[in-house]
C-alpha positions as a printed Julia matrix, in Angstrom:
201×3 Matrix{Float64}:
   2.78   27.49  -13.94
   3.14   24.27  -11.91
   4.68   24.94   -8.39
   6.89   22.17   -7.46
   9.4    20.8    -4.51
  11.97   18.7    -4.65
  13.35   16.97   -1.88
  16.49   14.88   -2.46
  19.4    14.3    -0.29
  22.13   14.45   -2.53
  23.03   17.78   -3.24
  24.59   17.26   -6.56
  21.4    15.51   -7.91
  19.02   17.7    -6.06
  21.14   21.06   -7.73
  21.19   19.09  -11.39
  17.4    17.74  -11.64
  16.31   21.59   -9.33
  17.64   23.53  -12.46
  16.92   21.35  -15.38
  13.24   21.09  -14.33
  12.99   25.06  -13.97
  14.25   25.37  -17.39
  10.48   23.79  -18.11
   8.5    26.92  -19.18
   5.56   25.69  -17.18
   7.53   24.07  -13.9
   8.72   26.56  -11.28
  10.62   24.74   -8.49
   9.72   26.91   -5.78
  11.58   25.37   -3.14
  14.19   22.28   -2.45
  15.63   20.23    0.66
  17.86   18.0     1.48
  16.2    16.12    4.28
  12.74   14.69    5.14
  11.84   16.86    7.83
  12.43   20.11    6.36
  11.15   19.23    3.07
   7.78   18.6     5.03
   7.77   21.76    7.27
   8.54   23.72    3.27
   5.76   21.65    2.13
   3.42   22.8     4.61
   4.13   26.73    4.13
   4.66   27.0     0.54
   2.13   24.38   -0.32
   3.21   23.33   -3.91
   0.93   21.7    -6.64
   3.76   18.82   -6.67
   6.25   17.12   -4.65
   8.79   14.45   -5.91
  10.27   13.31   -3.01
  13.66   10.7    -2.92
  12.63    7.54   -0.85
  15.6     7.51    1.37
  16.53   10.78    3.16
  17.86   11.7     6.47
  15.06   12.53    9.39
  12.37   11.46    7.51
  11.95    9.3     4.38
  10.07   10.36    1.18
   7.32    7.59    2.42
   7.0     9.18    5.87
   6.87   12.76    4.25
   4.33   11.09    2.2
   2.03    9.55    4.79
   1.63   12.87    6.35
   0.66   14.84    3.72
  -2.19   12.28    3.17
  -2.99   12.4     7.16
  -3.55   16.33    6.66
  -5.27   15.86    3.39
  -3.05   18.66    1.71
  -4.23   18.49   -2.42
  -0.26   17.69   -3.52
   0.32   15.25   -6.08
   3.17   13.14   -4.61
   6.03   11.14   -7.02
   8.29    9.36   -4.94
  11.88    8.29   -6.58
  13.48    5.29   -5.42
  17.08    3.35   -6.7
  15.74   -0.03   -5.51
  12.38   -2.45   -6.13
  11.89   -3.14   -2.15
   8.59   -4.78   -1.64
   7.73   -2.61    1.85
   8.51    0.34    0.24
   5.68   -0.41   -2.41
   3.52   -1.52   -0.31
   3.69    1.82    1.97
   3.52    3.94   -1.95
   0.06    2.11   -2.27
  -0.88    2.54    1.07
   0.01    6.48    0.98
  -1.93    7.21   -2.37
   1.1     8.2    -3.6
   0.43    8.77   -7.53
   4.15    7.77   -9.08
   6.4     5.7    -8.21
   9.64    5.72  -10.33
  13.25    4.96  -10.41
  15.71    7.7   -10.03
  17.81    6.87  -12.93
  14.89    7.52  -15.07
  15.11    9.78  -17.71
  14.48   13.86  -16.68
  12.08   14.04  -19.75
  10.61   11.09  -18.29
   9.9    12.75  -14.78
   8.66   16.6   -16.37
   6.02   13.74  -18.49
   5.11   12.28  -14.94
   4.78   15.82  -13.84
   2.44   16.26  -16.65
   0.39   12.87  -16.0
  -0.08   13.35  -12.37
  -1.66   16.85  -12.48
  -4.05   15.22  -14.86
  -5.44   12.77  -12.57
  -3.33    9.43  -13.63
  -1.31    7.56  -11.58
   2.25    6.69  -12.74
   3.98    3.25  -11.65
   7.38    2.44  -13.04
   6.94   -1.02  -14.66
  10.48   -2.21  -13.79
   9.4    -1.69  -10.06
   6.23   -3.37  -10.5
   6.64   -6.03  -12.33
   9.59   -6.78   -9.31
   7.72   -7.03   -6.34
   4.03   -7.47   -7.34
   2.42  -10.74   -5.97
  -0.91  -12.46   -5.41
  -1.29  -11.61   -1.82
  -0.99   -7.77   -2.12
  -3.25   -6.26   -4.28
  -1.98   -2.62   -4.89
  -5.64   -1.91   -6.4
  -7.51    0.6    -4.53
 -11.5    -0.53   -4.04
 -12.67    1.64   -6.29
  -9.48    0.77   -9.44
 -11.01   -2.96   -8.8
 -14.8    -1.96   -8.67
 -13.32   -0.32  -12.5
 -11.52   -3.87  -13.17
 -14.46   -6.07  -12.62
 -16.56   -4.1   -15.4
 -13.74   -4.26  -17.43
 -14.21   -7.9   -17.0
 -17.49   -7.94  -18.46
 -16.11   -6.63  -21.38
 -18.2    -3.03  -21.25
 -16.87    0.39  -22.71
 -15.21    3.23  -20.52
 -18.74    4.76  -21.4
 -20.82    1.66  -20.32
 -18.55    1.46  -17.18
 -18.62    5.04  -16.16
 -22.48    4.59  -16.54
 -22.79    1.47  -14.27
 -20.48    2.83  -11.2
 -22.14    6.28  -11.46
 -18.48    8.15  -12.54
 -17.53   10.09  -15.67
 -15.87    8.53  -18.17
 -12.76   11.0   -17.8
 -12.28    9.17  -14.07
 -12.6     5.6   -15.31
 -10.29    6.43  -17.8
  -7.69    8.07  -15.13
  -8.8     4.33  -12.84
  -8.07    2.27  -15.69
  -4.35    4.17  -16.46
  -3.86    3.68  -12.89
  -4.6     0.19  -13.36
  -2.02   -0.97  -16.28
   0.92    1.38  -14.1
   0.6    -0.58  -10.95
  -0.17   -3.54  -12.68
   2.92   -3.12  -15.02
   0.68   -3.95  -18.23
  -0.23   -1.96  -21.42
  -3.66   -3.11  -21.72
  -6.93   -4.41  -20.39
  -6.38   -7.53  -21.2
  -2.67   -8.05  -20.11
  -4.12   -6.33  -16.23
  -7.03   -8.83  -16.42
  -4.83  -11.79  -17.07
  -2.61  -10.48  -13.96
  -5.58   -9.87  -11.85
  -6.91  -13.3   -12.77
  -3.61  -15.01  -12.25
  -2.86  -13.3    -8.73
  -6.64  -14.23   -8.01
  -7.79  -10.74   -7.24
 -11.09  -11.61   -9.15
């Protein structure tokens, strides 16, 4: 069973996505808020497996929430929801590790599948978000997703790659996920041609 919090300041929505994701046999919401700063001081005590966090609360944003359970280095898996593409607020997702970033009019079977995707190790990027505010002078590729891209480049194998940087091929594949969602692509070859075109490599 996945322990999760929500944090979402609209009631209604916070009540309506609270109860349809505990109907999930495997999902247990163990705790919800309706600001930042109380979400965060929940966080800390109940420390749940994931937290999707709304981007624009009272007291403290989702973003700020986020940066601070990265500064204590708490294992959460963090999906943020947002209603608008806003450059600085992707920027700051990249910058906090967050691992999805999706719009809240998304689908709820679309969020439990981000759930899903997140515990495994990938990291989930709306495309519609992406695709809106990406640019060639920010790079949302970590170090290590563009060590990854640079093999790709060469044309080698998730096996030949996970060889050469000295990681299993389960992480390069989980790198190279994370690659086409915050590249907004479906392939190597489409977040090559972006990388390429944005002069990253």
């Amino acid at each position: 069973m996945t322990k999760v919090y929500l944090a979402e300041d609209q009631e209604m929505l916070n009540t309506a996505l609270s109860t349809l994701l505990d109907l999930e046999d495997d999902i247990d919401i163990i705790g919800s808020a309706t600001d930042g700063a109380s979400a965060f001081n929940e966080i800390i005590k109940l420390k749940p497996e994931v937290v999707i966090l709304d981007i624009e609360m009272p007291k403290m944003t989702g973003l700020e929430v986020a940066k601070e359970i990265r500064a204590l280095k708490l294992p959460i898996k963090i999906i943020i929801l947002t209603t608008f593409a806003q450059e600085d607020y992707f920027e700051k997702a990249v910058k906090y590790d967050v691992n999805a970033y999706q719009l809240k009019d998304s689908p709820t079977d679309q969020l439990i599948d981000t759930i899903h995707q997140v515990l495994e190790g990938k990291t989930i990027f709306s495309p519609e978000l992406v695709k809106t505010v990406i640019s060639s002078e920010k790079n949302p590729l970590t170090p290590r997703e563009m060590d990854v891209l640079k093999e790709i480049n060469t044309g080698d194998s998730s096996k030949e790659i996970a060889s050469k940087i000295y990681l299993s091929e389960g992480t390069v594949r989980n790198y190279i996920s994370s690659i086409l969602s915050k590249t907004g692509t479906k392939s190597r070859i489409e977040a090559l041609n972006v990388a390429k075109n944005n002069k990253w490599i």
